[in-house]
OpenMM code with the backbone's topology and positions (N, CA, C; nanometers):
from openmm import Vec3, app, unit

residues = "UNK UNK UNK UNK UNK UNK UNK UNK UNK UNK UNK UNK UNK UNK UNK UNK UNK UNK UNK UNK UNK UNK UNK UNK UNK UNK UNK UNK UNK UNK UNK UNK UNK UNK UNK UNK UNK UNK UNK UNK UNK UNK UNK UNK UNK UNK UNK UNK UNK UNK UNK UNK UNK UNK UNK UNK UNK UNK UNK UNK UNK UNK UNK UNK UNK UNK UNK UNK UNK UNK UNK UNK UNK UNK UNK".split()
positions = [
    Vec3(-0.4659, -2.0782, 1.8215),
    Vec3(-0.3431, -2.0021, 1.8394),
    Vec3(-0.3689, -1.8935, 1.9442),
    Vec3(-0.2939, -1.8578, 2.0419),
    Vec3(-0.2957, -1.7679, 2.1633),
    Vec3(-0.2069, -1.7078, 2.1282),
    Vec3(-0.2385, -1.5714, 2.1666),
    Vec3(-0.1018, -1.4673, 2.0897),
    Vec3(-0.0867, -1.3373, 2.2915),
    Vec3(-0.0364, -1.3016, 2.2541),
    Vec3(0.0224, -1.2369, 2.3867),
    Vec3(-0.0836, -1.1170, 2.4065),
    Vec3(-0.1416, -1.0889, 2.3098),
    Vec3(-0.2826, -1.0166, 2.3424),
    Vec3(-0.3823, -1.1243, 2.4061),
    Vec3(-0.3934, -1.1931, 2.4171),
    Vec3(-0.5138, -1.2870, 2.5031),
    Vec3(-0.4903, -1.3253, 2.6170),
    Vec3(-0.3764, -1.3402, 2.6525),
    Vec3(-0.3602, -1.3379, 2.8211),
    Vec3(-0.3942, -1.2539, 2.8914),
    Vec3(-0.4184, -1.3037, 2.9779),
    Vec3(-0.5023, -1.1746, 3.0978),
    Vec3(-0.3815, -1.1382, 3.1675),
    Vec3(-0.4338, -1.0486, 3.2938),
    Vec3(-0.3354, -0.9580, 3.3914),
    Vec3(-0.2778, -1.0513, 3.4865),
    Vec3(-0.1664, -1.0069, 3.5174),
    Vec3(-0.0931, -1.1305, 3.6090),
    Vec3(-0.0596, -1.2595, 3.6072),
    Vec3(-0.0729, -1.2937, 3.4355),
    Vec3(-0.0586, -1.4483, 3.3945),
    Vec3(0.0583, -1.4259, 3.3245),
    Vec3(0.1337, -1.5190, 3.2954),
    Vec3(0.2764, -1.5566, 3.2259),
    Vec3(0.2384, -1.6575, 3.1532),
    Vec3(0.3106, -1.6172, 3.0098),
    Vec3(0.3583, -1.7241, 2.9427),
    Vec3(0.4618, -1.7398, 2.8483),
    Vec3(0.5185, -1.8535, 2.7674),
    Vec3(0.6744, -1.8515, 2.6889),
    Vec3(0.5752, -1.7872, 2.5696),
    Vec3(0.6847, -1.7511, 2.5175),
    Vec3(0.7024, -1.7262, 2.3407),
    Vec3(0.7050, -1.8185, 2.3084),
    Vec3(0.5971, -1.8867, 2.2093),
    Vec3(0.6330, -1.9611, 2.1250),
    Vec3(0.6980, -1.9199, 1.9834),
    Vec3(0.6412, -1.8596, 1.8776),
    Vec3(0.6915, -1.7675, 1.7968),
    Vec3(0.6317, -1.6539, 1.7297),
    Vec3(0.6725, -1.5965, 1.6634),
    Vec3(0.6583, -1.4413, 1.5886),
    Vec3(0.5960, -1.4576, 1.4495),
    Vec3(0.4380, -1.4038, 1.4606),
    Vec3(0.4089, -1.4106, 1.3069),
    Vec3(0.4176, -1.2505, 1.2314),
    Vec3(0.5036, -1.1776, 1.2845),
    Vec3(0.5399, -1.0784, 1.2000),
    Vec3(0.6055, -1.0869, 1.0726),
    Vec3(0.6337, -1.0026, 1.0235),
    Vec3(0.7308, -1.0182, 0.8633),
    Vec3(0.8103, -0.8691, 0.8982),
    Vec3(0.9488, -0.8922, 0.8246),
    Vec3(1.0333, -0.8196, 0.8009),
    Vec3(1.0658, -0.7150, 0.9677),
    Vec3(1.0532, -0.5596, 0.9156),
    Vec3(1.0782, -0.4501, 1.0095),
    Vec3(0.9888, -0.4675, 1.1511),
    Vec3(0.8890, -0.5484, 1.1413),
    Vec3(0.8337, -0.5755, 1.2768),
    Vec3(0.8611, -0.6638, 1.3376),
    Vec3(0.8823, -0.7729, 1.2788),
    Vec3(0.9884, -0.8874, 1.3580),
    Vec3(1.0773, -0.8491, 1.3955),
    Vec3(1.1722, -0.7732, 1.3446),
    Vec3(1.3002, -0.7645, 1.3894),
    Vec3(1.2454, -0.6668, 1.5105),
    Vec3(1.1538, -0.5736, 1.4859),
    Vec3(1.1597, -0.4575, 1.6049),
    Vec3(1.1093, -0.5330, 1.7030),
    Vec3(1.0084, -0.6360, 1.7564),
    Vec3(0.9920, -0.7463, 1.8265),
    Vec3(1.0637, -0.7992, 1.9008),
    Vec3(1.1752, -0.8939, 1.8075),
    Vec3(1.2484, -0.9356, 1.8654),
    Vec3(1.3782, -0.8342, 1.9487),
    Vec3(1.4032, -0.7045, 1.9211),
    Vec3(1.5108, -0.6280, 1.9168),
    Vec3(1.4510, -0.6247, 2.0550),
    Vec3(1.2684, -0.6123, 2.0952),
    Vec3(1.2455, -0.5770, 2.2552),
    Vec3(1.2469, -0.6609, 2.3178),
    Vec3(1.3281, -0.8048, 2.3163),
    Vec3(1.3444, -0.9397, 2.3372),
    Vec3(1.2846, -1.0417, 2.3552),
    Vec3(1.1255, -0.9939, 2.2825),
    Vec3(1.0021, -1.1113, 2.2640),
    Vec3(1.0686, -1.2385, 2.1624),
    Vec3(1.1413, -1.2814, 2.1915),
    Vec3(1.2019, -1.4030, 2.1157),
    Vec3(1.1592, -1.5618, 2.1694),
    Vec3(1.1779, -1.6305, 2.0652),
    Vec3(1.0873, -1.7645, 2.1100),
    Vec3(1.1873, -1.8318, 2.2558),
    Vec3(1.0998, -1.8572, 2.3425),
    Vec3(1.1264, -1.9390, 2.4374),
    Vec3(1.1435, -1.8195, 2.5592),
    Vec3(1.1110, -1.6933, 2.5394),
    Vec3(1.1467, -1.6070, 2.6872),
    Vec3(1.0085, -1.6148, 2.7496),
    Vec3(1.0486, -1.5589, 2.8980),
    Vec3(0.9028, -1.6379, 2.9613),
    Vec3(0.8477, -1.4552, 2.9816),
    Vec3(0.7370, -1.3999, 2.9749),
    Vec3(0.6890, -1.2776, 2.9823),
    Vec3(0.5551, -1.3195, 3.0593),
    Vec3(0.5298, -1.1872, 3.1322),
    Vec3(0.4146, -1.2149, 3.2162),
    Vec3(0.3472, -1.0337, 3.2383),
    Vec3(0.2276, -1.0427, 3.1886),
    Vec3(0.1370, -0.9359, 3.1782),
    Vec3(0.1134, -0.8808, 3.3046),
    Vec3(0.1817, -0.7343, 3.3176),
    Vec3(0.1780, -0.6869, 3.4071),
    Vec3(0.0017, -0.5824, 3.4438),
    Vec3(-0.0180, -0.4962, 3.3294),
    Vec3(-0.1168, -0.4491, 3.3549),
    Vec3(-0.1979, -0.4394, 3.1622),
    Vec3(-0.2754, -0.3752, 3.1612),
    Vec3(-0.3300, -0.3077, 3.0878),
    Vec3(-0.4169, -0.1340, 3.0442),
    Vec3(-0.3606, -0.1119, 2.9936),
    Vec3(-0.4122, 0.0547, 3.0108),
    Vec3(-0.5866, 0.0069, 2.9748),
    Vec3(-0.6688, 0.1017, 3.0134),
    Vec3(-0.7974, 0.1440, 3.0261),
    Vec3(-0.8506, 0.0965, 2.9280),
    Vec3(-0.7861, 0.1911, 2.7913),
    Vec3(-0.8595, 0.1491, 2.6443),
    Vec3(-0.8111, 0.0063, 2.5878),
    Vec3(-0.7614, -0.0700, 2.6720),
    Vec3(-0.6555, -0.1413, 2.6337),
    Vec3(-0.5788, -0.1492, 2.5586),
    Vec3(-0.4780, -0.0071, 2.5170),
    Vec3(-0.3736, -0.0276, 2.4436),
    Vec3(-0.2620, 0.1074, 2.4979),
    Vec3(-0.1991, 0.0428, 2.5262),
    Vec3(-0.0608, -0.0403, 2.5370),
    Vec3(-0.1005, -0.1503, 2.6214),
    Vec3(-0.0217, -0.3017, 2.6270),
    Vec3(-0.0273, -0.3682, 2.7349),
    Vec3(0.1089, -0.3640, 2.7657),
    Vec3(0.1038, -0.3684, 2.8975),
    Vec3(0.2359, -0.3624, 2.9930),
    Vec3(0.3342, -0.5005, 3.0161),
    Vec3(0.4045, -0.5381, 2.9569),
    Vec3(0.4816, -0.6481, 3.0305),
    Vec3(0.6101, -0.6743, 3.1116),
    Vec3(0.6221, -0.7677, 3.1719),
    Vec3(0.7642, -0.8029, 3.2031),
    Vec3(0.8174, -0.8923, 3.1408),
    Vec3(0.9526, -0.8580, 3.0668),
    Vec3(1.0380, -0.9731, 2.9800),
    Vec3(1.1884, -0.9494, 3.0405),
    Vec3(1.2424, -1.0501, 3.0520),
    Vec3(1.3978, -1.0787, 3.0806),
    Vec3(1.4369, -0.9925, 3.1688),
    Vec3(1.3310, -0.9480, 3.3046),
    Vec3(1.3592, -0.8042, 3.3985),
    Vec3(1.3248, -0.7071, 3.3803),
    Vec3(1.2504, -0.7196, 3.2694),
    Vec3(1.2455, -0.5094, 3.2624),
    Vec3(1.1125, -0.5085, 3.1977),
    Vec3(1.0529, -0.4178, 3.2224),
    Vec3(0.9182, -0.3401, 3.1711),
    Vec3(0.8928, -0.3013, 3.0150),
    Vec3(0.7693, -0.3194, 2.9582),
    Vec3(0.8258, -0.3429, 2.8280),
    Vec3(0.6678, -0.2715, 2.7778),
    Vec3(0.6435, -0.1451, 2.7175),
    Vec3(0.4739, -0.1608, 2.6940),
    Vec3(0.4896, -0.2083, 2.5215),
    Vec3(0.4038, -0.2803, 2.4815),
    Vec3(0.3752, -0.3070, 2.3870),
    Vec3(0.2609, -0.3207, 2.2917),
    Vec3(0.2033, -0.2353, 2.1451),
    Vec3(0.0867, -0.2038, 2.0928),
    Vec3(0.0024, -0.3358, 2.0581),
    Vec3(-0.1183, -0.3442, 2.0823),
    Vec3(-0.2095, -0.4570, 2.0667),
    Vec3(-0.1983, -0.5174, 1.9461),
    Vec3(-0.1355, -0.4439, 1.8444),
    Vec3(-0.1026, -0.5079, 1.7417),
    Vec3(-0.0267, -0.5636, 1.7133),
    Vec3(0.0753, -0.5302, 1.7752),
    Vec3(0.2321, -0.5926, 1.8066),
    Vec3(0.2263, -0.7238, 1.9390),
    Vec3(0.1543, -0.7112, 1.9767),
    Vec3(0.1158, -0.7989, 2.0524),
    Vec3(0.0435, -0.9480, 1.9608),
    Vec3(-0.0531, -0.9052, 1.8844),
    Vec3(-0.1290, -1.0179, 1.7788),
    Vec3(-0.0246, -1.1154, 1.6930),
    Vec3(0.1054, -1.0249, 1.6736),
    Vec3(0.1975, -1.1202, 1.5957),
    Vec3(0.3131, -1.1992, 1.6678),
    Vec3(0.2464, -1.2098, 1.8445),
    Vec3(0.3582, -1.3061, 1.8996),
    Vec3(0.2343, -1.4187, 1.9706),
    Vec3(0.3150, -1.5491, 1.8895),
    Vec3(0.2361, -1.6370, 1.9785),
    Vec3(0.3131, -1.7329, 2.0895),
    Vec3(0.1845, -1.7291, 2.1655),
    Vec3(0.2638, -1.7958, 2.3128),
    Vec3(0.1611, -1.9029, 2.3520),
    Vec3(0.2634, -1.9821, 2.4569),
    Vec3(0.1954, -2.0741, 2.5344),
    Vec3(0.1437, -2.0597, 2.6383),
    Vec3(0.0637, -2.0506, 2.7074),
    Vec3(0.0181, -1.9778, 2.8768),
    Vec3(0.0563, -2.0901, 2.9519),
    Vec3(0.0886, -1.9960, 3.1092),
    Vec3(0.0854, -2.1646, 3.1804),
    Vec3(0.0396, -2.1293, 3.3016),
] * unit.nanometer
topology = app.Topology()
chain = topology.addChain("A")
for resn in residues:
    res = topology.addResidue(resn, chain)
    for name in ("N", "CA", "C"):
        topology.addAtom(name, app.Element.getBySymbol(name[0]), res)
């Protein structure tokens, strides 16, 4: 399983889906990590946390942990 924390910098890949539960799924999906959008890792901070992405146009940072409960496909 590849989750959106394991992609490296400057790679894209889809959502496959969300292994969150309840208030974190929804807050997930509310930042439009939903299955099938295509996101692509813009940077990473130093300590590595936040990672930076791009989803549906817009800039998005998101916590490494919150990151572990979306899985994706790389391409």
């Amino acid at each position: 399983m590849t989750t959106l924390r394991d992609i490296p910098v400057r790679s894209s890949c889809t959502v496959k889906a969300l292994t969150g539960t309840g208030a974190v799924k929804r807050r997930i999906m509310d930042m439009g990590l939903t299955k099938g959008a295509k996101v692509k890792v813009v940077k990473v901070a130093p300590l590595g946390d936040p990672i930076q992405v791009n989803v549906r146009g817009y800039e998005l940072s998101i916590r490494k942990d919150e990151a572990d409960k979306v899985e994706v496909d790389p391409e």
